[in-house]
C-alpha positions in Angstrom: 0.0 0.0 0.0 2.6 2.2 0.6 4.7 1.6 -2.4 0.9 2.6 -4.1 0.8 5.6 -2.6 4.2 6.9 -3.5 3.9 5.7 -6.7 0.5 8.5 -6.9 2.2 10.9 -5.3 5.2 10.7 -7.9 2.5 11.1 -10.9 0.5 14.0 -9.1 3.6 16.0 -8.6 4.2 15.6 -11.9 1.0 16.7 -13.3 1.5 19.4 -11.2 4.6 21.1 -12.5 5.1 21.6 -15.9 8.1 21.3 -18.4 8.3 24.6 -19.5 7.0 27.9 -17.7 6.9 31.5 -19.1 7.4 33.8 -16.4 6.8 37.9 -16.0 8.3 39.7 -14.0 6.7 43.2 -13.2 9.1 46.3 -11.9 7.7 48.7 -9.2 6.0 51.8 -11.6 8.5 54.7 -12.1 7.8 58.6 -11.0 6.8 59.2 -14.7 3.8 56.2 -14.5 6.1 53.5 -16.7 6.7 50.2 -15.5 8.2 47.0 -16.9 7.8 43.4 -17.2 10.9 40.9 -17.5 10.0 38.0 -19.9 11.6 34.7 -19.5 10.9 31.3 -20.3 12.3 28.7 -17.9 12.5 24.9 -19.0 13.6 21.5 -17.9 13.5 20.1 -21.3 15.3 21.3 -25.2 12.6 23.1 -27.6 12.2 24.1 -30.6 9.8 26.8 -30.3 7.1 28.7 -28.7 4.2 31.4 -28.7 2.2 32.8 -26.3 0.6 36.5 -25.9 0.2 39.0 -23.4 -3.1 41.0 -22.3 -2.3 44.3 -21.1 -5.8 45.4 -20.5 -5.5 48.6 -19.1 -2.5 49.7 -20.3 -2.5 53.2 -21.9 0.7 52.5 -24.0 3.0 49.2 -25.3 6.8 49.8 -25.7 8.3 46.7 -27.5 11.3 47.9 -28.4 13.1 45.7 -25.8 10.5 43.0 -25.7 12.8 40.1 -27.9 16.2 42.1 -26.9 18.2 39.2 -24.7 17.2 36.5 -27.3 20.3 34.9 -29.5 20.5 36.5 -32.7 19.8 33.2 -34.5 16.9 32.4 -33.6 13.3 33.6 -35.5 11.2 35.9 -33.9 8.2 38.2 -33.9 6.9 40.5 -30.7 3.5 42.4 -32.2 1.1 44.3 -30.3 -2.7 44.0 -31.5 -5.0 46.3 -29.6 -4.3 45.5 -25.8 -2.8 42.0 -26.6 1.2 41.4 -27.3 2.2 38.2 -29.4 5.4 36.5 -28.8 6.9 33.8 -31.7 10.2 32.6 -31.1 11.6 29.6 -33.1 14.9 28.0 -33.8 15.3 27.6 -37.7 19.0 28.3 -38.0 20.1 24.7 -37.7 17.7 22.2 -38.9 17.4 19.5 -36.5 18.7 21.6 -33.5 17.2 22.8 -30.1 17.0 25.9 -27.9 18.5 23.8 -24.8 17.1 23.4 -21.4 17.2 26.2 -18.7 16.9 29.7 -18.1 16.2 31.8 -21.6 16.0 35.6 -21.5 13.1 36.8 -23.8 13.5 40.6 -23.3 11.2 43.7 -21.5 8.3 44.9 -22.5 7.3 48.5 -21.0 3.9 50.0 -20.1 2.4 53.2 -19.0 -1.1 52.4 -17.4 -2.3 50.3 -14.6 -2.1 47.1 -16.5 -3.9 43.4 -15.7 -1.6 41.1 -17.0 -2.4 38.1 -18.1 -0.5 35.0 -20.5 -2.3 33.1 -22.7 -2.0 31.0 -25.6 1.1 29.3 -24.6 2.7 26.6 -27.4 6.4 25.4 -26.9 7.1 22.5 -29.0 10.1 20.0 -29.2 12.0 19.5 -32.5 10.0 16.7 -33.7 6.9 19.3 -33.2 5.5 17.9 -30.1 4.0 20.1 -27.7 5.9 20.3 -24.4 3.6 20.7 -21.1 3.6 24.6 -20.5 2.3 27.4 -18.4 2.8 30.6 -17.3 2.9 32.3 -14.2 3.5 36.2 -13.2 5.4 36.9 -10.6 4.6 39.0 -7.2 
């Protein structure tokens, strides 16, 4: 019985975390009413890929200009704002067959003006063969 319930417990803990995770990180709000988020994607496994956008609901302006800055240059990406949504597409195409390895990857910053409810959605990351890796995402306090 016990060797059952250790071997549930293994499986719930791993339902419970994910491979991949994006995490934001928000800065404290400047004098002049701009504040930042830090993007970052941290994973336990190689990818290929991934997607996801951010809703800025609230926010009265976007500044992307940083937003895919601490990225490799090799790698093929896209940061678009749409209304109060930002998408994010980063994939590897420089070497066929190669991944983005495991770890801690720097996306960029993306700046705001605005009180802001941010929110991640529409996560993807995918392996090389194009499977999709267990993801979420989670915003720092």
């Amino acid at each position: 019985m016990k060797k059952f319930v250790g071997i549930c417990l293994v499986a719930l803990s791993s339902i419970a975390f994910a491979d991949s995770q994006v995490l934001l990180t928000p800065s404290a709000t400047s004098t002049k009413g701009q504040s930042s988020v830090s993007l970052d994607l941290v994973s336990s496994t190689n990818f290929k890929g991934f997607q996801f956008e951010i809703n800025f609901a609230g926010a009265k302006s976007v500044n992307l200009a940083s937003c895919l800055a601490s990225l490799p240059k090799n790698l093929t990406v896209s940061c678009k704002q749409i209304r109060d949504k930002v998408k994010v597409f980063v994939v590897d195409l420089a070497a066929a067959g190669t991944d983005v390895k495991a770890g801690n990857l720097q996306i960029g910053v993306i700046s705001y003006t605005g009180e802001a409810s941010l929110e991640v959605t529409n996560l993807v990351v995918a392996n090389k063969e194009g499977t999709y890796i267990e993801s979420s995402a989670r915003i720092a306090k």
